[in-house]
MARBA-3410 file (N, C-alpha, C, O; in Angstrom, 1 decimal):
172
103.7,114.4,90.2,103.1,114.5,91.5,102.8,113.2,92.1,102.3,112.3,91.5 ~ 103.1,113.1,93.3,102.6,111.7,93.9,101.5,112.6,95.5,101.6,113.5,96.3 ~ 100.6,111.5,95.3,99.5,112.1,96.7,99.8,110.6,97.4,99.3,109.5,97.1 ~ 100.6,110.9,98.3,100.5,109.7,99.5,100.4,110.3,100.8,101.1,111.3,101.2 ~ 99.4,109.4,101.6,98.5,109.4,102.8,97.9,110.9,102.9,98.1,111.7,103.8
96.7,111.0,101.5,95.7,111.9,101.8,94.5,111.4,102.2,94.4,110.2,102.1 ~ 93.5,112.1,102.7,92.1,111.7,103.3,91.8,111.1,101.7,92.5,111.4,100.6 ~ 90.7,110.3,101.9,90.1,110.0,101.1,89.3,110.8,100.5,89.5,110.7,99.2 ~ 88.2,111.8,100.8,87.6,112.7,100.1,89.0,113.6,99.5,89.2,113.8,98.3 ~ 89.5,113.9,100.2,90.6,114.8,99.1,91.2,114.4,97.8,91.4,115.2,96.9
91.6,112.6,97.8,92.3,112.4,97.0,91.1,112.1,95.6,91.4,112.1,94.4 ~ 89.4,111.7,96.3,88.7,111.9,95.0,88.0,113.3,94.3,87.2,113.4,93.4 ~ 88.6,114.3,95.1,88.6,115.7,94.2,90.0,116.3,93.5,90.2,117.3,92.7 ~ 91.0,115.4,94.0,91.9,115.8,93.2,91.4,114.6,92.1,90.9,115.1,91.1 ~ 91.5,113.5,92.0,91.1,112.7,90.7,90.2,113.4,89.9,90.5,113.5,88.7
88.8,113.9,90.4,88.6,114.3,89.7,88.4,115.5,88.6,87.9,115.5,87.5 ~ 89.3,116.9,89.9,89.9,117.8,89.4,90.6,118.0,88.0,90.4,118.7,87.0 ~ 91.9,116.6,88.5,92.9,116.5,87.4,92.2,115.8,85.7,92.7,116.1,84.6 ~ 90.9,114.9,85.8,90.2,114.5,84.7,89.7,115.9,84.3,89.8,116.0,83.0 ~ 89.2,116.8,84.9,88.3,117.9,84.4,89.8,118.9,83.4,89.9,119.5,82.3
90.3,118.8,84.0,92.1,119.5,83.6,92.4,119.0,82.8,93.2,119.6,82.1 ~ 91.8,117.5,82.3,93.2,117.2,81.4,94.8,116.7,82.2,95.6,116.1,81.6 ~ 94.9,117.1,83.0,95.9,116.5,83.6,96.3,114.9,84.3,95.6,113.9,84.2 ~ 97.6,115.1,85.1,97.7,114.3,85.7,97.8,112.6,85.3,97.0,111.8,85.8 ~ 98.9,112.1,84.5,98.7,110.7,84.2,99.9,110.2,84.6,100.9,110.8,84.4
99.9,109.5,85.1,101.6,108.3,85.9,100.9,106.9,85.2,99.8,106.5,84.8 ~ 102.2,106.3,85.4,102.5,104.9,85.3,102.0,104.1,86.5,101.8,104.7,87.6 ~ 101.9,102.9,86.4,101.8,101.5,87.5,103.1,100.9,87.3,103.2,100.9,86.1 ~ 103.8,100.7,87.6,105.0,99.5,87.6,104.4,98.4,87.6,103.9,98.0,88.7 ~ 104.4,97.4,86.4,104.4,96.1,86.1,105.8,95.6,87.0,106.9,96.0,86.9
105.3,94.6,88.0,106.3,93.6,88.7,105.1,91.7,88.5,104.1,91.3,88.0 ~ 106.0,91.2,89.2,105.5,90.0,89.6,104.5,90.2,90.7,105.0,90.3,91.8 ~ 103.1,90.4,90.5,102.4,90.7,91.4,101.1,89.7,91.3,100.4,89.5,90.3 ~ 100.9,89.1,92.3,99.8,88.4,92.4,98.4,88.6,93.4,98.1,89.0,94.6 ~ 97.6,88.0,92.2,96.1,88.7,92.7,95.0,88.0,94.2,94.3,87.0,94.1
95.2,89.0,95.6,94.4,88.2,96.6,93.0,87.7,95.9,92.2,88.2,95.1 ~ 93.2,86.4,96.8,91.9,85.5,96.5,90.9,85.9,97.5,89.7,86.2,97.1 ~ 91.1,86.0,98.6,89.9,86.2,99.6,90.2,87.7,100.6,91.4,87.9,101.1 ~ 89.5,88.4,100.8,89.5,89.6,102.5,88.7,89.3,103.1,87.5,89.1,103.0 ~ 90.0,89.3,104.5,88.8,89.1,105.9,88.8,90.2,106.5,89.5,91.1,106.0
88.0,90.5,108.0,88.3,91.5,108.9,88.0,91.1,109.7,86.9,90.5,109.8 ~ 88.5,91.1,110.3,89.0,90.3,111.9,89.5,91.6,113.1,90.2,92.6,112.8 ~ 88.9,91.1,114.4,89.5,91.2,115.4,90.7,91.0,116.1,90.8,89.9,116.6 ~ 91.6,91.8,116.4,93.3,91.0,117.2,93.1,92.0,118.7,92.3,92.9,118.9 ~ 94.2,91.4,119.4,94.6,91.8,120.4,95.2,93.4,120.3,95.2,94.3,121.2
95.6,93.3,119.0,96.1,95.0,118.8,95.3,95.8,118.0,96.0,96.6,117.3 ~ 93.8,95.7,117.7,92.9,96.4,117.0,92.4,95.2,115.8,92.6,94.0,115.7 ~ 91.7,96.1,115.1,91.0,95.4,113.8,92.2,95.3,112.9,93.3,95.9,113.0 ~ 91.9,94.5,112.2,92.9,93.9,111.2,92.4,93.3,109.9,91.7,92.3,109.9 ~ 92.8,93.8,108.4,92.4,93.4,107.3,93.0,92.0,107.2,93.8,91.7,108.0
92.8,91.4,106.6,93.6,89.9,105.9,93.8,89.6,104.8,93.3,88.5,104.8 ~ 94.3,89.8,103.3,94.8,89.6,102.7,95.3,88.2,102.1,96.5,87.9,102.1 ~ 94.1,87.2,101.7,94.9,86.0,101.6,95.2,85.4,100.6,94.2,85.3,99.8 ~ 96.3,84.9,100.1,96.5,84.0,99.1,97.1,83.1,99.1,98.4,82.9,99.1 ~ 96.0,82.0,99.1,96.7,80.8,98.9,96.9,80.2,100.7,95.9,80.0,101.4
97.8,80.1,101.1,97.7,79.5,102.8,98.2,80.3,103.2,98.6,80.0,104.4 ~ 98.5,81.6,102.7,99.5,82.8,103.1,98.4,84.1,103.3,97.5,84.4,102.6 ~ 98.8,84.7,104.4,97.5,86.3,104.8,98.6,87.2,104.9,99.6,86.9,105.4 ~ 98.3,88.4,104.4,99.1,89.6,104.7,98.2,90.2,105.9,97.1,90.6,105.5 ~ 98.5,90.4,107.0,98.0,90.9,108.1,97.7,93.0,107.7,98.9,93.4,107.5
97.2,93.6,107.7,97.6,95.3,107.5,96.5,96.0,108.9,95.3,95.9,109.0 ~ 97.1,96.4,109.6,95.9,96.8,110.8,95.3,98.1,110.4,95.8,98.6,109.4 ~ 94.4,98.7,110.9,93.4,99.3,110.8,93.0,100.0,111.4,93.7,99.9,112.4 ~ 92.1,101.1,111.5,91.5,101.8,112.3,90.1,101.4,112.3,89.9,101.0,111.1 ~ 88.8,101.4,113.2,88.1,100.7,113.2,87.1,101.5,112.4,86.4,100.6,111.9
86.8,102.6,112.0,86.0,102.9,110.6,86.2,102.5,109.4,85.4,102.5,108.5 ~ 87.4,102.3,109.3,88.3,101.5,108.3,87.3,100.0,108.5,86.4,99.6,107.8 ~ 87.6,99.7,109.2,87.6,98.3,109.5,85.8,98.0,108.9,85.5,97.5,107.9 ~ 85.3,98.4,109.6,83.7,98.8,109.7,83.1,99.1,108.1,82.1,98.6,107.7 ~ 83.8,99.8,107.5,83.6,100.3,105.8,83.8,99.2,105.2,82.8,98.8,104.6
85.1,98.4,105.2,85.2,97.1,104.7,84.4,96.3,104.4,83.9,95.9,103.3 ~ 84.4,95.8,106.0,83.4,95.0,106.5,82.0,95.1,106.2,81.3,94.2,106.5 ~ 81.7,96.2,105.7,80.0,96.4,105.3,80.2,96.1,104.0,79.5,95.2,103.6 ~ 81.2,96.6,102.9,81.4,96.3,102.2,81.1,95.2,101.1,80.6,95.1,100.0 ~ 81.9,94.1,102.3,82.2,92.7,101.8,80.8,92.0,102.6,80.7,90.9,102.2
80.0,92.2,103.3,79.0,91.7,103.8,77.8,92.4,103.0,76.9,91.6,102.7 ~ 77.7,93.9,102.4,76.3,94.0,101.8,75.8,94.5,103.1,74.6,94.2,103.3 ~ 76.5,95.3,104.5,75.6,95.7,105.3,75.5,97.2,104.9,76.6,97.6,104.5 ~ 74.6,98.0,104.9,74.5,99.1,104.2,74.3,100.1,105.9,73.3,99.8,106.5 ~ 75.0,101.0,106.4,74.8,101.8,107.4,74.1,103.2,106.8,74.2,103.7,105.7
73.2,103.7,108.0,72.2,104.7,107.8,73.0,105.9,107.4,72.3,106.8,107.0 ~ 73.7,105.9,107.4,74.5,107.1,106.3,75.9,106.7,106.0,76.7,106.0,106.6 ~ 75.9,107.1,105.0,77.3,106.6,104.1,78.5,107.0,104.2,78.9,108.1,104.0 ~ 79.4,105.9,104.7,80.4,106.8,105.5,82.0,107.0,104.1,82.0,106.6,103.0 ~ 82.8,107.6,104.6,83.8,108.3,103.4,83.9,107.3,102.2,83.9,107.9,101.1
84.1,105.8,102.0,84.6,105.2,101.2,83.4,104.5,100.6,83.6,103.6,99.8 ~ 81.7,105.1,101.0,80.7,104.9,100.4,80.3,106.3,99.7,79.7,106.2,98.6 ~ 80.5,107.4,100.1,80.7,108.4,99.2,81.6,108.8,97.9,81.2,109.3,96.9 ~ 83.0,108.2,98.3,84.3,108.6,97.3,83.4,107.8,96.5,82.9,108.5,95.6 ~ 83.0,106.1,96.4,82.5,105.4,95.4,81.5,106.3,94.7,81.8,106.5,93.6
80.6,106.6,95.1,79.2,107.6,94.4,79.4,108.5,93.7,78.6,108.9,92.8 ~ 81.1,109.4,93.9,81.4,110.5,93.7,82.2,110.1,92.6,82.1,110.9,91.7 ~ 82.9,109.1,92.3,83.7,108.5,91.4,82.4,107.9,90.7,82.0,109.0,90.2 ~ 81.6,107.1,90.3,80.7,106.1,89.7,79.6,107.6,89.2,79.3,107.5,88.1 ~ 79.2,108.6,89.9,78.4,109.5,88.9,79.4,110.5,87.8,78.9,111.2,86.9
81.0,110.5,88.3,82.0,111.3,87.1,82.0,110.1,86.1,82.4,110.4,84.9 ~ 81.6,108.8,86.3,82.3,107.8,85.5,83.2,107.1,85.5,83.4,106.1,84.7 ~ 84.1,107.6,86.8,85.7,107.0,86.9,85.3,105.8,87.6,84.3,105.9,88.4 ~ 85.9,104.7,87.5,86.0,103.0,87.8,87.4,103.2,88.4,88.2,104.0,88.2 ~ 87.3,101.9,89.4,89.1,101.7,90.0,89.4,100.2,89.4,88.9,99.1,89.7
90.5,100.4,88.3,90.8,99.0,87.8,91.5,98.1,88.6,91.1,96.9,88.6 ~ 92.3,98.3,89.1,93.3,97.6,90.1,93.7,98.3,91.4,93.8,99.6,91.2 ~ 94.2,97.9,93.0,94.7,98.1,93.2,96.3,97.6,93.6,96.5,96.6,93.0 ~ 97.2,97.9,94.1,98.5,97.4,94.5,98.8,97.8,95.8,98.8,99.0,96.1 ~ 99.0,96.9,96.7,99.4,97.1,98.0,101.2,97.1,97.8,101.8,96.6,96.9
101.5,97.6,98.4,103.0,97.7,98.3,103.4,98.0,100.2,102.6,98.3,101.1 ~ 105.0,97.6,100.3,105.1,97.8,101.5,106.6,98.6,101.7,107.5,97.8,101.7 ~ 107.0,99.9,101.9,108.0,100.3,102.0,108.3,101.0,103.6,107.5,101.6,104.3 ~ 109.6,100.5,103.9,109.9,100.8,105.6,108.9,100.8,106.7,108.6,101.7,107.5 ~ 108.5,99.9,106.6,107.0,99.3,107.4,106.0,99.7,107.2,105.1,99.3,108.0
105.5,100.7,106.2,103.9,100.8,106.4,103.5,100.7,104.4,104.1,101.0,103.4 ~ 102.2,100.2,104.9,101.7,99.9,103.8,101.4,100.8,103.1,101.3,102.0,103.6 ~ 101.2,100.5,101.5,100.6,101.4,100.6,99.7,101.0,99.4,99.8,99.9,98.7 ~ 98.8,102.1,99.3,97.7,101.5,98.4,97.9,101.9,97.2,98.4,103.1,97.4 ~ 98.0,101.7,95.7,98.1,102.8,94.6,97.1,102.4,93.6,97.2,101.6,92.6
96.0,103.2,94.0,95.2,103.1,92.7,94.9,103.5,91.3,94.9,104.6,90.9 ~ 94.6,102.3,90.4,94.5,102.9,89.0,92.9,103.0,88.7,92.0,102.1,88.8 ~ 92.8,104.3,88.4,91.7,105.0,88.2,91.1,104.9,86.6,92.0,105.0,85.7 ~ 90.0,104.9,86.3,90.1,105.1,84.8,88.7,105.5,84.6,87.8,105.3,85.4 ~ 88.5,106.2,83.1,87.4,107.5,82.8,88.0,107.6,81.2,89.1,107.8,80.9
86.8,107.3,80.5,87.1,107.3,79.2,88.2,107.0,78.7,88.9,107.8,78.0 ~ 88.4,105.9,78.9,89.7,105.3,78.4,91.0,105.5,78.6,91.9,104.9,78.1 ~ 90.9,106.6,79.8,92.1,107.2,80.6,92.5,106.5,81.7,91.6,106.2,82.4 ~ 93.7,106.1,82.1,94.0,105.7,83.5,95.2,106.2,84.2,96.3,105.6,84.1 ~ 95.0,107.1,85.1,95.6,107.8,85.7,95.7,106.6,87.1,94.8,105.8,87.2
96.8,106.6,88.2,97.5,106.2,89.5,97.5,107.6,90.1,97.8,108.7,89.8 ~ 97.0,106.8,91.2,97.0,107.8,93.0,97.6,106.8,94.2,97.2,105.7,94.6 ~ 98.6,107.3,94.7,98.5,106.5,95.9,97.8,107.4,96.8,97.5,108.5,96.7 ~ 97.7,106.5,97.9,97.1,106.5,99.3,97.6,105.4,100.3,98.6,104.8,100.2 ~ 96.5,105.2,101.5,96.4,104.7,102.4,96.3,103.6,102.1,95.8,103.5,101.0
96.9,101.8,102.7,96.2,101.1,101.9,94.7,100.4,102.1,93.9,99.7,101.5 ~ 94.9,101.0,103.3,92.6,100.5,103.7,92.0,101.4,103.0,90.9,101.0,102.8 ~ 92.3,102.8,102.5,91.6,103.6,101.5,91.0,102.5,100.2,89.8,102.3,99.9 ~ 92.6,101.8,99.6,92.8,101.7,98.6,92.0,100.2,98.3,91.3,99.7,97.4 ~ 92.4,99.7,99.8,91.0,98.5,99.9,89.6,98.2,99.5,89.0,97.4,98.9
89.3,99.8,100.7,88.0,99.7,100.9,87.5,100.0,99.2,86.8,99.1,98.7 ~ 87.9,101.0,98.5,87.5,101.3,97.1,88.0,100.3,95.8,87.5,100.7,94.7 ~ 88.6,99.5,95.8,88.9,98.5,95.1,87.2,97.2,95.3,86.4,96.7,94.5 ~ 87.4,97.0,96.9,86.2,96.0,97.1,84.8,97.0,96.4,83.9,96.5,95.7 ~ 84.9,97.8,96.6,83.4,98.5,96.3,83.5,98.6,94.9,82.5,98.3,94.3
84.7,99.0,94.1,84.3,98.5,92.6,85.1,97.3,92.1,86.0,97.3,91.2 ~ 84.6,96.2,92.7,85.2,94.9,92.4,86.2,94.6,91.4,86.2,94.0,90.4 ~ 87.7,95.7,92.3,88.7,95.5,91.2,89.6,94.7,92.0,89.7,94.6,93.2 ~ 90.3,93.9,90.8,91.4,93.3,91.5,92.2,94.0,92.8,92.0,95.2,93.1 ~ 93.0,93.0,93.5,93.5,93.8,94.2,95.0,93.0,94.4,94.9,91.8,94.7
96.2,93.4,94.3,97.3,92.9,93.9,98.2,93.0,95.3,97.7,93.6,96.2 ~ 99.5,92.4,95.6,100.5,92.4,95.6,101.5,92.0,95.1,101.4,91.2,94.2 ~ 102.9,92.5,95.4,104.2,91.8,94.7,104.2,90.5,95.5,103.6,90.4,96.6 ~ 104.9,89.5,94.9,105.2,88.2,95.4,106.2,88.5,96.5,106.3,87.8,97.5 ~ 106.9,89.4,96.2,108.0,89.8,97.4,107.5,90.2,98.4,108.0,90.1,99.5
105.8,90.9,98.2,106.1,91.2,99.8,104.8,90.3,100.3,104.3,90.6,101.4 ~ 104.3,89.1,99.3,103.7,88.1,99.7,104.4,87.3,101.0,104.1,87.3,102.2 ~ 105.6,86.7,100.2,106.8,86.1,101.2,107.2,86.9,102.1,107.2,86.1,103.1 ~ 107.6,88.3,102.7,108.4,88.7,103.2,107.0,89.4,104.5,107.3,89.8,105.7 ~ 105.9,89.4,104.1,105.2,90.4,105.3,104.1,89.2,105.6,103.5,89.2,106.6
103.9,88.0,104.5,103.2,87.0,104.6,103.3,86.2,105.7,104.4,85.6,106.0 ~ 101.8,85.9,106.5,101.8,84.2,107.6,101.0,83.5,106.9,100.3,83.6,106.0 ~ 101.5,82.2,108.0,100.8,81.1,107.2,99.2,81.4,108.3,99.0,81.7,109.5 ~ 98.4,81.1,107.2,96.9,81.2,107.5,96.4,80.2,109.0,95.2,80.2,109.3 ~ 97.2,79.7,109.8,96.9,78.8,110.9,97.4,79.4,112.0,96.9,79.4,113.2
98.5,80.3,111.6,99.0,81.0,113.1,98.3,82.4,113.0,98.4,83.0,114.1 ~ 97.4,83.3,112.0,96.6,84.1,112.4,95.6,83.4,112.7,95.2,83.9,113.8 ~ 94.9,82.4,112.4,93.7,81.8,112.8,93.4,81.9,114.5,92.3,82.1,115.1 ~ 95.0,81.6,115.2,94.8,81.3,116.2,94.7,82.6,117.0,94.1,82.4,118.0 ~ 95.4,84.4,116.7,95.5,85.6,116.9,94.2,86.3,117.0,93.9,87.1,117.9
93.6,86.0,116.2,92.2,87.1,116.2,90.9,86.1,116.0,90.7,84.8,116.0 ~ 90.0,87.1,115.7,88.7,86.3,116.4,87.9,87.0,115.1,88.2,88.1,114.6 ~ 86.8,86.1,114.5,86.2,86.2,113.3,84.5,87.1,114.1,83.3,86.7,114.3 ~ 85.2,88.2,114.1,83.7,88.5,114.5,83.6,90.0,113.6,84.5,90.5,113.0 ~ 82.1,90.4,113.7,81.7,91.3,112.7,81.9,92.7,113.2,81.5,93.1,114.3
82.4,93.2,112.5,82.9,94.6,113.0,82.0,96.2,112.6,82.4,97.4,112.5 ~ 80.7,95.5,112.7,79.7,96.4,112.8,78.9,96.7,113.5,78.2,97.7,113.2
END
């Protein structure tokens, strides 16, 4: 079974469905994948925008602005008066026990993808999704977060020509 581009509350009741089952275990594909150093969220001309940097290189992935805004609280420690989907799935996952060890951004026929490895007693089951799903819940349990080197090079800018595109402001 593969779950790509489900809401986020759905894909953490099927995770946790499938642990209560017994079910449900896939593989990650080991590639050449290297680990982003820094996430921004940034403003462009065509919406909010995650950044993905490594090294002098940003993977640009756009956004929808609750997306953007979850992040962004995220990585800031701004806490909003109710908890929006990717502060819940965290609560909902951390009182089952389940941790997100890694994610993987991946990029096939132009849209991105998130695939998380989930784990719960020593188990570790993969879910894909969204990849700002896969974001937002990686930053909130401080798991790595990966790409392939291929699509570092191939979807990657150099960090001076986004600099000049969008605008560093807070997206809360």
């Amino acid at each position: 079974m593969r779950y790509a581009r489900m809401g986020i509350v759905s894909l953490v009741m099927i995770a946790i469905g499938g642990w209560l089952a017994g079910g449900m275990t896939f593989g990650l594909a080991e590639s050449t994948e290297v680990k982003i150093e820094k996430i921004d969220v940034r403003l462009s001309s065509q919406g909010p925008v995650v950044l993905l940097h490594v090294g002098d290189r940003m993977i640009p992935i756009f956004v929808d602005p609750t997306v953007a805004g979850s992040i962004q609280g995220v990585l800031t420690g701004h806490k909003f008066p109710r908890p929006l989907s990717h502060d819940l799935m965290h609560s909902i996952l951390d009182a089952y026990g389940v941790s997100v060890d890694r994610v993987l951004v991946t990029l096939k026929n132009g849209i991105y993808y998130g695939t998380l490895a989930l784990s719960r007693n020593g188990q570790t089951k993969i879910f894909d999704g969204r990849s700002s799903d896969a974001i937002a819940l990686g930053i909130h349990f401080h798991a790595p977060i990966m790409v392939n080197k291929d699509l570092l090079e191939s979807a990657g800018e150099d960090s001076e020509k986004i600099d000049e595109t969008t605008e560093e402001r807070v997206m809360l």
